[in-house]
C-alpha positions in Angstrom: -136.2 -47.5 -212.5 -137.7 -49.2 -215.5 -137.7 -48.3 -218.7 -141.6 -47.8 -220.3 -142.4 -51.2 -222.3 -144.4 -50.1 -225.4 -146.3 -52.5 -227.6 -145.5 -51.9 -231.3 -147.8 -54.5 -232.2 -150.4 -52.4 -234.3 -147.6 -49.9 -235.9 -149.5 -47.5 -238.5 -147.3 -47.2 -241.3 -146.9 -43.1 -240.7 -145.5 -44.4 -237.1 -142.8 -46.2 -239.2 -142.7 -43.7 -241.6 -142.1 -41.2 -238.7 -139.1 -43.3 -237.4 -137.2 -44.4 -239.8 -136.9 -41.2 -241.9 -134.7 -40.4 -238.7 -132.3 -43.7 -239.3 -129.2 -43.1 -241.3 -128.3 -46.5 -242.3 -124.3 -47.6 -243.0 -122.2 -50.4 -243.2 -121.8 -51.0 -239.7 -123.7 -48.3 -237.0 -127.3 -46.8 -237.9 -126.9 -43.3 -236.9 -130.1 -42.2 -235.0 -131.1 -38.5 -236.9 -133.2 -37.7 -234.8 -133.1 -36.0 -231.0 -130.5 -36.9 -228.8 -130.4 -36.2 -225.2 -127.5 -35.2 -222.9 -126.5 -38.9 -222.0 -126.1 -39.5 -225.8 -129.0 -41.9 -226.7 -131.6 -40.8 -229.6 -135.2 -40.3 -228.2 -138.3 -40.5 -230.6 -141.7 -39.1 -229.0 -144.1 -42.1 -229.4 -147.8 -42.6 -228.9 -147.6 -39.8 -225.8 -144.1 -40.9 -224.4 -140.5 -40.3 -225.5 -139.1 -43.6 -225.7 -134.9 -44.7 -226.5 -134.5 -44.7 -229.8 -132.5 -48.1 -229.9 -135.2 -49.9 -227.7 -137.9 -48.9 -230.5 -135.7 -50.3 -232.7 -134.9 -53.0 -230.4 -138.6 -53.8 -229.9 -139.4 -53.6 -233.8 -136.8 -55.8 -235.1 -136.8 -58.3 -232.2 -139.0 -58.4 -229.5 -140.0 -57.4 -226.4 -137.1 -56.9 -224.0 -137.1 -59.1 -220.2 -138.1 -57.8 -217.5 -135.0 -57.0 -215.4 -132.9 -56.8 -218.7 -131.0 -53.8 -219.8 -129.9 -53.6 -223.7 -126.0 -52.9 -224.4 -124.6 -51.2 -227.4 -121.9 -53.6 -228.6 -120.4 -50.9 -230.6 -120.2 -48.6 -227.6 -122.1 -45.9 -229.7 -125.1 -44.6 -227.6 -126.8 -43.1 -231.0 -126.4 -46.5 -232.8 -129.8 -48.1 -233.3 -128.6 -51.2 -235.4 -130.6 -53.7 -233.5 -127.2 -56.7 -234.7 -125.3 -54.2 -232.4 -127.8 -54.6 -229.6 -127.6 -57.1 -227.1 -130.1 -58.0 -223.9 -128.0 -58.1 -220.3 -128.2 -57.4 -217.1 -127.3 -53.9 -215.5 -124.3 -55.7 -214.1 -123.0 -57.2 -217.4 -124.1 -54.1 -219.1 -122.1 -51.6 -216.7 -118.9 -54.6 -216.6 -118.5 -54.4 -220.1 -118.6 -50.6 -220.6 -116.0 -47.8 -220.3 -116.8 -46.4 -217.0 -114.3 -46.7 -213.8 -116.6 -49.2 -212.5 -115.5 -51.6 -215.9 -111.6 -50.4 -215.7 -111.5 -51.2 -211.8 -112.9 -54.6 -212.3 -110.6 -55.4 -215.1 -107.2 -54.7 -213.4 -105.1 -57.6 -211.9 -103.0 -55.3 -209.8 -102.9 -53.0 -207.6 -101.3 -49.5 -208.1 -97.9 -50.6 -206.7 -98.0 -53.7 -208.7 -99.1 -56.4 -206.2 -101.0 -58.8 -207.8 -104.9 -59.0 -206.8 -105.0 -62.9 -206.6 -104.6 -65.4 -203.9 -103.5 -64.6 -200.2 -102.7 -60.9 -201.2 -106.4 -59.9 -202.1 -108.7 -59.2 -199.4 -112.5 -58.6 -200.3 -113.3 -56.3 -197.7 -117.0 -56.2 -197.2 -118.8 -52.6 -198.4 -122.2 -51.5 -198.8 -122.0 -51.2 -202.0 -121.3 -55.1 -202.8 -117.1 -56.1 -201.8 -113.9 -53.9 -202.3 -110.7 -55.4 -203.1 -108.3 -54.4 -201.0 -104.5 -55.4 -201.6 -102.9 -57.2 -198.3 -98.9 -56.0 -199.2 -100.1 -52.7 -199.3 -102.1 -52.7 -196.0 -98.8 -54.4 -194.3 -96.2 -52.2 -196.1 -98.4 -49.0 -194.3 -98.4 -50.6 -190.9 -94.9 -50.7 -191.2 -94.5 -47.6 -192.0 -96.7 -46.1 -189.0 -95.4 -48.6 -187.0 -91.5 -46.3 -187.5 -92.9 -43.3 -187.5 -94.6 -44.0 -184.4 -97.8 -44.8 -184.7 -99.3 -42.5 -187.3 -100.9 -43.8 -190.3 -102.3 -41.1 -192.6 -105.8 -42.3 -194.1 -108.0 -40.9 -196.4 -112.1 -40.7 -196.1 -115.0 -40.2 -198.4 -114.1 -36.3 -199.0 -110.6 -36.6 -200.5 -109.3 -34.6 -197.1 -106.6 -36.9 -195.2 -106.7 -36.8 -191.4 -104.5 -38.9 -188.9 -105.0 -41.9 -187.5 -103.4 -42.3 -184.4 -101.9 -45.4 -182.6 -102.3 -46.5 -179.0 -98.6 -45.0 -178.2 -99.7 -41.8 -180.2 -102.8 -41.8 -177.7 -101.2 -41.8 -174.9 -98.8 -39.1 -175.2 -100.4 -36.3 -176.2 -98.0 -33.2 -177.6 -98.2 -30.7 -175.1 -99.2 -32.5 -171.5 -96.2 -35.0 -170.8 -96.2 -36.1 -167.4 -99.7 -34.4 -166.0 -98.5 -30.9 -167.6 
């Protein structure tokens, strides 16, 4: 969803008043004073509509944001309103550079037994979500392995829960009805 664009072009001076009397400025990160909301951005109630703190601040100082453009805290402080520590990006550069699992996946060069995620051993395995890097060592060192223990390759789906996957020789002997029994 986007975010509400406000024009600040005709800003009363009480409106600025109103604003900044909720900055705490320091050396480095303005500390918003005023509300903050569960995801850890400052809110300031504007002209009928709460707006992000840092995008008022963004939009003061600087200009309206792009459409289709997300701001990112460089300082990776969600109450920081210093518009020199905000920078326009996309969602995508905007969610890469972060903290989240999304950022820490992206970043790693190997997978978790160590095989590297580069050349012939990565796979991107097509998802709906965009592409999933699969390691190719580690999908051949688990065929192996179900290939000695006969076939059975545990795997493990969307609910955490593992089930068994079940070759063809697996198949056709079924525990219990050997020969037509």
């Amino acid at each position: 969803m986007e975010p509400r664009q406000v024009e600040l072009d005709h800003l009363t001076q009480k409106e600025f008043s109103r604003f900044f009397a909720k900055v705490e400025s320091g050396p480095e990160c303005w500390a918003w004073r005023g509300h903050i909301k569960r995801t850890g951005y400052g809110e300031f109630w504007f002209r009928g509509h709460n707006i992000k703190a840092h995008r008022f601040m963004y939009l003061f100082w600087r200009g309206k944001i792009p459409r289709g453009r997300v701001l990112d805290h460089l300082c990776r402080n969600r109450w920081c309103v210093n518009p020199r520590h905000l920078d326009v990006v996309t969602n995508k550069e905007n969610i890469l550079r972060g903290e989240g699992p999304t950022a820490k996946n992206t970043k790693k060069t190997t997978c978790q037994r160590g095989h590297p995620y580069s050349g012939d051993n990565l796979y991107l395995r097509p998802d709906k979500r965009g592409q999933i890097r699969v390691c190719r060592q580690c999908q051949l060192d688990e065929k192996e392995a179900a290939r000695r223990a006969g076939g059975v390759l545990p795997r493990k789906f969307k609910n955490g829960k593992q089930a068994q996957w079940r070759g063809r020789r697996a198949r056709q002997a079924k525990p219990g009805k050997e020969n037509g029994k």
